[in-house]
PQR file of N, CA, C, O and H, with PARSE charges and radii, in Angstrom:
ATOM      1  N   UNK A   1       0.797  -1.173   0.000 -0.4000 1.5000
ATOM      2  CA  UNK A   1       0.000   0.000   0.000 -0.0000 2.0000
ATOM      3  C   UNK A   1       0.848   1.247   0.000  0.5500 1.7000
ATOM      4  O   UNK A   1       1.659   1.467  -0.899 -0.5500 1.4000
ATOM      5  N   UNK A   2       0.624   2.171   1.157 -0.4000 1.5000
ATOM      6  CA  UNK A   2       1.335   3.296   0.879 -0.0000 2.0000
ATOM      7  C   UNK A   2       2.951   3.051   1.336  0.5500 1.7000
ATOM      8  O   UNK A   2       3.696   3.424   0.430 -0.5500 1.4000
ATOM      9  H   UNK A   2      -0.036   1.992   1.887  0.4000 1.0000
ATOM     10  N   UNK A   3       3.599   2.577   2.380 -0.4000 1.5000
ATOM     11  CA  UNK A   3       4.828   2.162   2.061 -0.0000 2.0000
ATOM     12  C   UNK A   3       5.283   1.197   0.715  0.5500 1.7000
ATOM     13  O   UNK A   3       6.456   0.977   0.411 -0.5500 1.4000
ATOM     14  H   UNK A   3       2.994   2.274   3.116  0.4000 1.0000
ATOM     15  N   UNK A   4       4.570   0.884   0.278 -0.4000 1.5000
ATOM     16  CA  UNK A   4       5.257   0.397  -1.185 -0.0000 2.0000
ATOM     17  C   UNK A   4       5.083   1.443  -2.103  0.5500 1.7000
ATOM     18  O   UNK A   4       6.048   1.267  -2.846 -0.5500 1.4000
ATOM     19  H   UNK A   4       3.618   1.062   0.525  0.4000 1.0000
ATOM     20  N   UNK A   5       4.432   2.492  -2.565 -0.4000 1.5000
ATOM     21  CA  UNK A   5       4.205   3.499  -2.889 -0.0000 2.0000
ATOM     22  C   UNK A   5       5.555   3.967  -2.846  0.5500 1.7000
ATOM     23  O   UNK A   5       6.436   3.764  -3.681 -0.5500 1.4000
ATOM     24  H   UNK A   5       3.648   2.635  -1.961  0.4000 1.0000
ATOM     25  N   UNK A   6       5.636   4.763  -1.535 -0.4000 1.5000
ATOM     26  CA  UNK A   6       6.706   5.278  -0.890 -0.0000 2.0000
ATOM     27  C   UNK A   6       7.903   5.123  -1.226  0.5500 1.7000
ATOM     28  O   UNK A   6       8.599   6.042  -1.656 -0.5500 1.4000
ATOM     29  H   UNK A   6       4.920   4.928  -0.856  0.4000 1.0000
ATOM     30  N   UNK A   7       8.406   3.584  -1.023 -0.4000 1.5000
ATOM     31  CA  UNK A   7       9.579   3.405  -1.409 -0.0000 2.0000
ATOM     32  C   UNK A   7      10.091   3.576  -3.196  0.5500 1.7000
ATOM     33  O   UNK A   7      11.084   4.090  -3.712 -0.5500 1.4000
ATOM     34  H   UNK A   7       7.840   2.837  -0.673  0.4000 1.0000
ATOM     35  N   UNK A   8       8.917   2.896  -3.749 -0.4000 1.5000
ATOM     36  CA  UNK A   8       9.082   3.536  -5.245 -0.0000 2.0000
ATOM     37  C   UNK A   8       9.490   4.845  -5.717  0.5500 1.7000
ATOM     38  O   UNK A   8      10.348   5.191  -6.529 -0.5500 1.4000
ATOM     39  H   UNK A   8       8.111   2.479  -3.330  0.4000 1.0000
ATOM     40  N   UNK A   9       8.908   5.292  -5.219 -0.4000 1.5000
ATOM     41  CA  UNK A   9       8.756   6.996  -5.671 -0.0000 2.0000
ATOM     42  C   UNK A   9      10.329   7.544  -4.753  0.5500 1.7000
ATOM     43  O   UNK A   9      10.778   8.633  -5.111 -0.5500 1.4000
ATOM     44  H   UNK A   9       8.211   5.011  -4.560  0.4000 1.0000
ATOM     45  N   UNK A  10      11.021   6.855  -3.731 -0.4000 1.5000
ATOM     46  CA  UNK A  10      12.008   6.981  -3.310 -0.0000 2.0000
ATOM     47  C   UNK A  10      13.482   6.769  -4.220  0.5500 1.7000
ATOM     48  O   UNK A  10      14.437   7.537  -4.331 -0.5500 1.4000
ATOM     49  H   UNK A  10      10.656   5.971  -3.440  0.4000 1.0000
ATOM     50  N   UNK A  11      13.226   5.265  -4.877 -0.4000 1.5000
ATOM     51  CA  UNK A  11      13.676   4.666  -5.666 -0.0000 2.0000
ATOM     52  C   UNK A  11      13.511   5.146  -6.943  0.5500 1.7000
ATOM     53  O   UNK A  11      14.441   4.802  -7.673 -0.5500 1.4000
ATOM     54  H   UNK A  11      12.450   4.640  -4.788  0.4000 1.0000
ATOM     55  N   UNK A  12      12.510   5.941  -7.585 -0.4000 1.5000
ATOM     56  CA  UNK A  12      12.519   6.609  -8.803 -0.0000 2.0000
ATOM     57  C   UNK A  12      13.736   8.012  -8.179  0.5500 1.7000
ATOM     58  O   UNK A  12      14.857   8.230  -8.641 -0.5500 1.4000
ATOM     59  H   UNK A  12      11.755   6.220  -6.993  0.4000 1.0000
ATOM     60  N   UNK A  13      13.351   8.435  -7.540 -0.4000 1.5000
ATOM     61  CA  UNK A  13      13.856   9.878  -7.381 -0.0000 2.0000
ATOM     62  C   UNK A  13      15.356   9.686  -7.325  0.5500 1.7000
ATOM     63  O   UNK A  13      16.074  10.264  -8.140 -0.5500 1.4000
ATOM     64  H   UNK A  13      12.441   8.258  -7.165  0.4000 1.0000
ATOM     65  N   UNK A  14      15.749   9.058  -6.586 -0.4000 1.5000
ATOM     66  CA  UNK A  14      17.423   8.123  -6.522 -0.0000 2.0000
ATOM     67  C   UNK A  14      17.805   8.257  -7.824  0.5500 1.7000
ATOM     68  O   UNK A  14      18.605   9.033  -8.347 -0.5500 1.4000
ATOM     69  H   UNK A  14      15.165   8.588  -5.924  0.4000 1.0000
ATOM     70  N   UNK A  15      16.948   7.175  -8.382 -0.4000 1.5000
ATOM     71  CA  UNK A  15      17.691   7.173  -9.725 -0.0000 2.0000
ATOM     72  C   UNK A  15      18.117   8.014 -10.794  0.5500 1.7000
ATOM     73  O   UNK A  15      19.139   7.950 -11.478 -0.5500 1.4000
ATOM     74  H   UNK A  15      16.299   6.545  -7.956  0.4000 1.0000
ATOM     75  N   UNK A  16      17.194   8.786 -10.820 -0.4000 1.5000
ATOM     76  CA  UNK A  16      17.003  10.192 -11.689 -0.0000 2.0000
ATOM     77  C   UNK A  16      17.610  11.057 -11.008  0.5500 1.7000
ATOM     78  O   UNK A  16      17.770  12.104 -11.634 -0.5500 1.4000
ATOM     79  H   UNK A  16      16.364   8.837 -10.264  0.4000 1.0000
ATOM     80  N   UNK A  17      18.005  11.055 -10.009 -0.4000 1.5000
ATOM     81  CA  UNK A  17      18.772  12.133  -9.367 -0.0000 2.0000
ATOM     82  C   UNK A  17      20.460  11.865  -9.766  0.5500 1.7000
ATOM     83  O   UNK A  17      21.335  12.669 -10.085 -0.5500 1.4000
ATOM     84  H   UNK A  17      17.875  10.204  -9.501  0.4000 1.0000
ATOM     85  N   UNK A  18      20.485  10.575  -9.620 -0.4000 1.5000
ATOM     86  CA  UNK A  18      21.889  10.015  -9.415 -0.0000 2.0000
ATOM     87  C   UNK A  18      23.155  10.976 -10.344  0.5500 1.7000
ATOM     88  O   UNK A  18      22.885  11.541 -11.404 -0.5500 1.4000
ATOM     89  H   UNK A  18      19.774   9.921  -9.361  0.4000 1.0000
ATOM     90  N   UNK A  19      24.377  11.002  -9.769 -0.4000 1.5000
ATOM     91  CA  UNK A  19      25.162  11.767 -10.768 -0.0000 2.0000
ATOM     92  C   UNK A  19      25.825  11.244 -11.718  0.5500 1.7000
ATOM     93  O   UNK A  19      26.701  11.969 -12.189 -0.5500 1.4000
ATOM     94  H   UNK A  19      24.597  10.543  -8.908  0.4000 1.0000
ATOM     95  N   UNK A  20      25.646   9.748 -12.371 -0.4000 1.5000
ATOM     96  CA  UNK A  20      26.447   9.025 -12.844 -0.0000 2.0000
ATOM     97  C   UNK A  20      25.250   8.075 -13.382  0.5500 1.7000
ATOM     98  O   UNK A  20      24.807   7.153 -12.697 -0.5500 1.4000
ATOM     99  H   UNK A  20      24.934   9.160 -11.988  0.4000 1.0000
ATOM    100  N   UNK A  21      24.742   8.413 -14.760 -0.4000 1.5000
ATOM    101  CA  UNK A  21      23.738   7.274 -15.761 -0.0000 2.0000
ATOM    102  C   UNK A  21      22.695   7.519 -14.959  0.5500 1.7000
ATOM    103  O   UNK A  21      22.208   6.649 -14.237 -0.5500 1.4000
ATOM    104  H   UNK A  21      25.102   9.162 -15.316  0.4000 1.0000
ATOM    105  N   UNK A  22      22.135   9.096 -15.039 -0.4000 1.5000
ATOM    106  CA  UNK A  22      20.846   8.876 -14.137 -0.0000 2.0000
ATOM    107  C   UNK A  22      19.581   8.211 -14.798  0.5500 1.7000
ATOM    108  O   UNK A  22      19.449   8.399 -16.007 -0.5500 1.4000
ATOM    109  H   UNK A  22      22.530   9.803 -15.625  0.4000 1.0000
ATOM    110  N   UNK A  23      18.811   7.596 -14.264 -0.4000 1.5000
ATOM    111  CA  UNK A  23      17.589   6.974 -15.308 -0.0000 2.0000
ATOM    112  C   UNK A  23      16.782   8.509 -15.976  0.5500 1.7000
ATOM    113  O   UNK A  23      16.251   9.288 -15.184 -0.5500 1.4000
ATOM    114  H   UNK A  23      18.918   7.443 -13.282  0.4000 1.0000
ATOM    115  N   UNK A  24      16.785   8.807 -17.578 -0.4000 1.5000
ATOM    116  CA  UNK A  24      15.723   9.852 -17.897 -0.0000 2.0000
ATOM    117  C   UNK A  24      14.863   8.687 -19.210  0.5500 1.7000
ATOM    118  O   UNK A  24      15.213   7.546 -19.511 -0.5500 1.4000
ATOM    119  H   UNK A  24      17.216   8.175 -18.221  0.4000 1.0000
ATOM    120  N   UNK A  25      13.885   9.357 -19.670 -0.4000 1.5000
ATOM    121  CA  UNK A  25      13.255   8.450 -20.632 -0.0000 2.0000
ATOM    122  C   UNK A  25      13.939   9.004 -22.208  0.5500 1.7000
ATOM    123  O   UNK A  25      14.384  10.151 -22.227 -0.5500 1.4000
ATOM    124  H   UNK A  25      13.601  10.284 -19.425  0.4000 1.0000
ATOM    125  N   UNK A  26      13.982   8.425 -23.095 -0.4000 1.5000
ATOM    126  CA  UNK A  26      14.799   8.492 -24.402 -0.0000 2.0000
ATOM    127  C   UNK A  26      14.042   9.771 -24.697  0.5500 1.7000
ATOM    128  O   UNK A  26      12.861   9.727 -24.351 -0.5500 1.4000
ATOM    129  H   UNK A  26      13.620   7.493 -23.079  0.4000 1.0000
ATOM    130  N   UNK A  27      14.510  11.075 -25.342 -0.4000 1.5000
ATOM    131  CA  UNK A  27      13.847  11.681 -26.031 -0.0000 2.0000
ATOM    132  C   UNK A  27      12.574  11.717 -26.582  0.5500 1.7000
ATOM    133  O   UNK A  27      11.516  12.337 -26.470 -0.5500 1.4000
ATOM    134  H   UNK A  27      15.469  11.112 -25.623  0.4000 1.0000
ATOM    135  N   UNK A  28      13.246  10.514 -27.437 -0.4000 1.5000
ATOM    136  CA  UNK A  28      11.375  10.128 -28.669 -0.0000 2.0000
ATOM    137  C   UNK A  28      10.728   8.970 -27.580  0.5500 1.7000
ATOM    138  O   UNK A  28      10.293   7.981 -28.170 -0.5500 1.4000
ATOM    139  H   UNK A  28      14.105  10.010 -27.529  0.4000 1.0000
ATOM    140  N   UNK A  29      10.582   8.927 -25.943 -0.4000 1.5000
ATOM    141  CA  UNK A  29      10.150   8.265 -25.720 -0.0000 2.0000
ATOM    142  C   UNK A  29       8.688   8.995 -25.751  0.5500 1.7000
ATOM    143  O   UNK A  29       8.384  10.170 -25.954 -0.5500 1.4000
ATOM    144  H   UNK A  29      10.935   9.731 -25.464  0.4000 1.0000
ATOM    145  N   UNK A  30       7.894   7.821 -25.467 -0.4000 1.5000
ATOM    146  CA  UNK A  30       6.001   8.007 -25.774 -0.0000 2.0000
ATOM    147  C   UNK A  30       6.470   7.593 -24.095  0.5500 1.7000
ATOM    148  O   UNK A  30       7.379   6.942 -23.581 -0.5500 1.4000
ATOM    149  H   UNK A  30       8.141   6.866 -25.302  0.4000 1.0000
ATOM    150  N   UNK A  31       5.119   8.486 -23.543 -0.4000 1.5000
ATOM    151  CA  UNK A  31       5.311   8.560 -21.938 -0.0000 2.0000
ATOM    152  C   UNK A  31       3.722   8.313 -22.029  0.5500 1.7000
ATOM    153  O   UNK A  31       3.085   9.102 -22.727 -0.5500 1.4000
ATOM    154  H   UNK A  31       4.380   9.014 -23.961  0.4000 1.0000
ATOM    155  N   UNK A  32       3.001   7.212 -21.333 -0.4000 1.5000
ATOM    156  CA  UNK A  32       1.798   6.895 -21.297 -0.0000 2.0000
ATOM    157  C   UNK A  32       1.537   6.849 -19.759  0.5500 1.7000
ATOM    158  O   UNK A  32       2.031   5.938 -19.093 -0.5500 1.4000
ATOM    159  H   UNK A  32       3.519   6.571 -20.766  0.4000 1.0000
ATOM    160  N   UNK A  33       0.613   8.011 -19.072 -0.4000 1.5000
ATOM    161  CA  UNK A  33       0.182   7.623 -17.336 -0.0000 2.0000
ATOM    162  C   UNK A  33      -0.710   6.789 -17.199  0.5500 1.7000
ATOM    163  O   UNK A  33      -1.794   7.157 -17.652 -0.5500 1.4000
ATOM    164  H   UNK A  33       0.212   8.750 -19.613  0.4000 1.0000
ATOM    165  N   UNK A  34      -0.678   5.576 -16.646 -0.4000 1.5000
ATOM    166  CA  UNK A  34      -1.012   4.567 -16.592 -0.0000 2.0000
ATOM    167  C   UNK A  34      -2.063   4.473 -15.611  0.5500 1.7000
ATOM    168  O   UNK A  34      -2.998   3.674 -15.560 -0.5500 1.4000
ATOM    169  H   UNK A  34       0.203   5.277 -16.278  0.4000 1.0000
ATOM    170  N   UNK A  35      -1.687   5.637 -14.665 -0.4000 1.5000
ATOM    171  CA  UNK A  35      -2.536   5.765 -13.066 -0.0000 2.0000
ATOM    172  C   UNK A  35      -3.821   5.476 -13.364  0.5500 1.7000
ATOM    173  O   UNK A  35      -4.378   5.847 -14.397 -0.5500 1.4000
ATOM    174  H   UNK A  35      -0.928   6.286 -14.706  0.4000 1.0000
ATOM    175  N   UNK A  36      -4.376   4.757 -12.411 -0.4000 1.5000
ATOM    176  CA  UNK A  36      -5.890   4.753 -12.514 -0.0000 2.0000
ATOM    177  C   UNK A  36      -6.807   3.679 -14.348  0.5500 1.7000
ATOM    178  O   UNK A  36      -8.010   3.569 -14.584 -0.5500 1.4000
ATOM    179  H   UNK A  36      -3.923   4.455 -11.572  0.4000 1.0000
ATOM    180  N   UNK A  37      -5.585   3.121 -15.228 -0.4000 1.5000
ATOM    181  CA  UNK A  37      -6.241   2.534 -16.134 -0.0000 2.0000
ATOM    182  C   UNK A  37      -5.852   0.907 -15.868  0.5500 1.7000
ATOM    183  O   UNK A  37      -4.689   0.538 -15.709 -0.5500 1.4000
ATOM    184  H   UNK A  37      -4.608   3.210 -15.036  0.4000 1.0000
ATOM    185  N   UNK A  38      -6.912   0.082 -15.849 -0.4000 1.5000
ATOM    186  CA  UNK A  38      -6.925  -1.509 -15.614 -0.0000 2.0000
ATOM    187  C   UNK A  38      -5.604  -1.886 -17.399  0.5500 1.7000
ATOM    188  O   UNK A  38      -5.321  -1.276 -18.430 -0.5500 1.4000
ATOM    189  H   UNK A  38      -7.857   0.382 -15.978  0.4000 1.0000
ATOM    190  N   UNK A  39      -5.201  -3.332 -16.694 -0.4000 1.5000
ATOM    191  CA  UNK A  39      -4.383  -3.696 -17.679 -0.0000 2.0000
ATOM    192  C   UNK A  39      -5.287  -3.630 -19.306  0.5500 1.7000
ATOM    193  O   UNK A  39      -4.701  -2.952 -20.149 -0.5500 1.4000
ATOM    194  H   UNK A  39      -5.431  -3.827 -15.856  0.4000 1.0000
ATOM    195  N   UNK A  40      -6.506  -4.216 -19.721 -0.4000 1.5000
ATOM    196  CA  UNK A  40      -6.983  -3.828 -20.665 -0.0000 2.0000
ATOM    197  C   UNK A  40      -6.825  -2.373 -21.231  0.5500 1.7000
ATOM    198  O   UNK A  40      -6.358  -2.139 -22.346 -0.5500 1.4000
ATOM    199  H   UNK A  40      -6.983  -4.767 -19.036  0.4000 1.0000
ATOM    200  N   UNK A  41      -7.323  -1.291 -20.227 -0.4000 1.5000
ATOM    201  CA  UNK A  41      -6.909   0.106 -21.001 -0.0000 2.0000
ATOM    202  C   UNK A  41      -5.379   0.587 -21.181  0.5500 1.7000
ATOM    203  O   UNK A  41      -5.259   1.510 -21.986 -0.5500 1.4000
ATOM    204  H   UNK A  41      -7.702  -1.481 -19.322  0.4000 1.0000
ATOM    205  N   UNK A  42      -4.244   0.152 -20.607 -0.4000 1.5000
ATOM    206  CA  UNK A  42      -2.905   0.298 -20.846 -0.0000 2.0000
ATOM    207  C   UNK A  42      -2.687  -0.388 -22.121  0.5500 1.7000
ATOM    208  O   UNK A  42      -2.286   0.273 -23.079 -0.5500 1.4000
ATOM    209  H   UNK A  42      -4.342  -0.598 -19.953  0.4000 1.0000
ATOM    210  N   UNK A  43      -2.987  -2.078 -22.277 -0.4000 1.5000
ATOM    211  CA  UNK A  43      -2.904  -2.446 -23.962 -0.0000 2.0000
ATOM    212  C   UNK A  43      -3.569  -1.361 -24.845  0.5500 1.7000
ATOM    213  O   UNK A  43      -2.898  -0.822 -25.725 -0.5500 1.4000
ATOM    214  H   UNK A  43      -3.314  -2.615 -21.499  0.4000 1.0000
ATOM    215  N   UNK A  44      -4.500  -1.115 -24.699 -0.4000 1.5000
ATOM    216  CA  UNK A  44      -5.027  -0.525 -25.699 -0.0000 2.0000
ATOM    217  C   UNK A  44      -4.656   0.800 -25.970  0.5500 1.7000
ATOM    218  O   UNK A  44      -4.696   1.173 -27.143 -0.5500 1.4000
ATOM    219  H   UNK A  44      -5.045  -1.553 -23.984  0.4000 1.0000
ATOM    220  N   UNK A  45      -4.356   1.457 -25.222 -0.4000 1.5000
ATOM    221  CA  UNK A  45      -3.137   2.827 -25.195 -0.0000 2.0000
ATOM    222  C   UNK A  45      -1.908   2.636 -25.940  0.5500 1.7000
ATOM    223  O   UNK A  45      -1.529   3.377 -26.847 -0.5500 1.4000
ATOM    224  H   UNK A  45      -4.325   1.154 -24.270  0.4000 1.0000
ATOM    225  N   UNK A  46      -1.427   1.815 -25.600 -0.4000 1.5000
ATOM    226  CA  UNK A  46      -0.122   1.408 -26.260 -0.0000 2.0000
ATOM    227  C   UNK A  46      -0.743   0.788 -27.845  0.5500 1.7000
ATOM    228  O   UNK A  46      -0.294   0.730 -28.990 -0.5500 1.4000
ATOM    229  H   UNK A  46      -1.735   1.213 -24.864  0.4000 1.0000
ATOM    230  N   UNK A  47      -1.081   0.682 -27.664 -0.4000 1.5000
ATOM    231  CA  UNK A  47      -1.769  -0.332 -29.182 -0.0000 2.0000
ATOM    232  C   UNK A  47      -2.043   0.988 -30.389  0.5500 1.7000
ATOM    233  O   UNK A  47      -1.619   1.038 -31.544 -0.5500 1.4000
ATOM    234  H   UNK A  47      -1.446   0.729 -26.734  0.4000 1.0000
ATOM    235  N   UNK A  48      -3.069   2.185 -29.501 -0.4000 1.5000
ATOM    236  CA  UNK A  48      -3.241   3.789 -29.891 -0.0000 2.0000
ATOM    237  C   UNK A  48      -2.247   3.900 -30.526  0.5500 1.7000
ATOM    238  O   UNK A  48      -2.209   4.071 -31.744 -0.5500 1.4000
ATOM    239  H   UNK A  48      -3.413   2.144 -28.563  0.4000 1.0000
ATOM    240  N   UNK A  49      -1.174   3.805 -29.680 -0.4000 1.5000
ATOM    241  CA  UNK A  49      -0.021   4.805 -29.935 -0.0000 2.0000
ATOM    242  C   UNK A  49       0.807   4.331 -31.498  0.5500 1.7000
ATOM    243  O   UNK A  49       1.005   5.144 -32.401 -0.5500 1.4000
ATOM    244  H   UNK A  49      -1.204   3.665 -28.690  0.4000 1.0000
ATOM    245  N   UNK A  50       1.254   2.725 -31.572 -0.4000 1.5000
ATOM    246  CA  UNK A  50       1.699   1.783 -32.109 -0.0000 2.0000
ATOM    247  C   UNK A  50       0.929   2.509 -33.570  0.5500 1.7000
ATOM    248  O   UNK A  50       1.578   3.195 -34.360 -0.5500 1.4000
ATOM    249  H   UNK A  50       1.093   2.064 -30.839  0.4000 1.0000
ATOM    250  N   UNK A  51       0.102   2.341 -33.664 -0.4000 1.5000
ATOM    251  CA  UNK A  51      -0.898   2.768 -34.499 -0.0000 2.0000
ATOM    252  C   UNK A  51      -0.795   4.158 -35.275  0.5500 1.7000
ATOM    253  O   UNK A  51      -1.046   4.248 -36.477 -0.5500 1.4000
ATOM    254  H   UNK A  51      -0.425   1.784 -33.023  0.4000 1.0000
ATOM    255  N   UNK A  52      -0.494   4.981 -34.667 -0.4000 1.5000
ATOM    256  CA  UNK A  52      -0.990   6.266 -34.723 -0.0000 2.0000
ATOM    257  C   UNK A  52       0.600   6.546 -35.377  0.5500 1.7000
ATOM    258  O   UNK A  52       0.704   7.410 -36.248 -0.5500 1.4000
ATOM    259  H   UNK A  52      -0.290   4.908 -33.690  0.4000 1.0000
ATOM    260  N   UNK A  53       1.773   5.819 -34.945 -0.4000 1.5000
ATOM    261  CA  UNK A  53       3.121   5.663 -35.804 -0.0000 2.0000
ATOM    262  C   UNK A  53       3.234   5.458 -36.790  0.5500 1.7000
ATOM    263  O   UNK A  53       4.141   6.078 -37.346 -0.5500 1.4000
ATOM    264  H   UNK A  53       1.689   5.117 -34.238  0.4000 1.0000
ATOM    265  N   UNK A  54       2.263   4.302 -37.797 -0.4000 1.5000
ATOM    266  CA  UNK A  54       2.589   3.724 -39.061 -0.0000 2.0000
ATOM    267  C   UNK A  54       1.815   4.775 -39.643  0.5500 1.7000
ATOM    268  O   UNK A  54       1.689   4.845 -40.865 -0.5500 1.4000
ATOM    269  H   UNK A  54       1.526   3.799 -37.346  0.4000 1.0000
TER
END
């Protein structure tokens, strides 16, 4: 629950902070918020997107 939360968002910030290969997303990355959509609506987002490329 919220300590697993917690530590994530601890563990994101670490990383991206770090001074040496910090984690950022690629430029041309496609950034999809996932919050709040069941695994069916994340496929199908990504599927959007896949799509919307060719």
């Amino acid at each position: 629950g919220e300590a697993m939360r917690k530590e994530v968002e601890l563990r994101d910030r670490v990383d991206s902070e770090r001074p040496v290969a910090p984690l950022r997303p690629a430029e041309d990355a496609i950034i999809i918020d996932t919050d709040n959509l069941d695994l069916e609506q994340v496929v199908d987002r990504i599927l959007d997107e896949v799509r919307a490329k060719k």
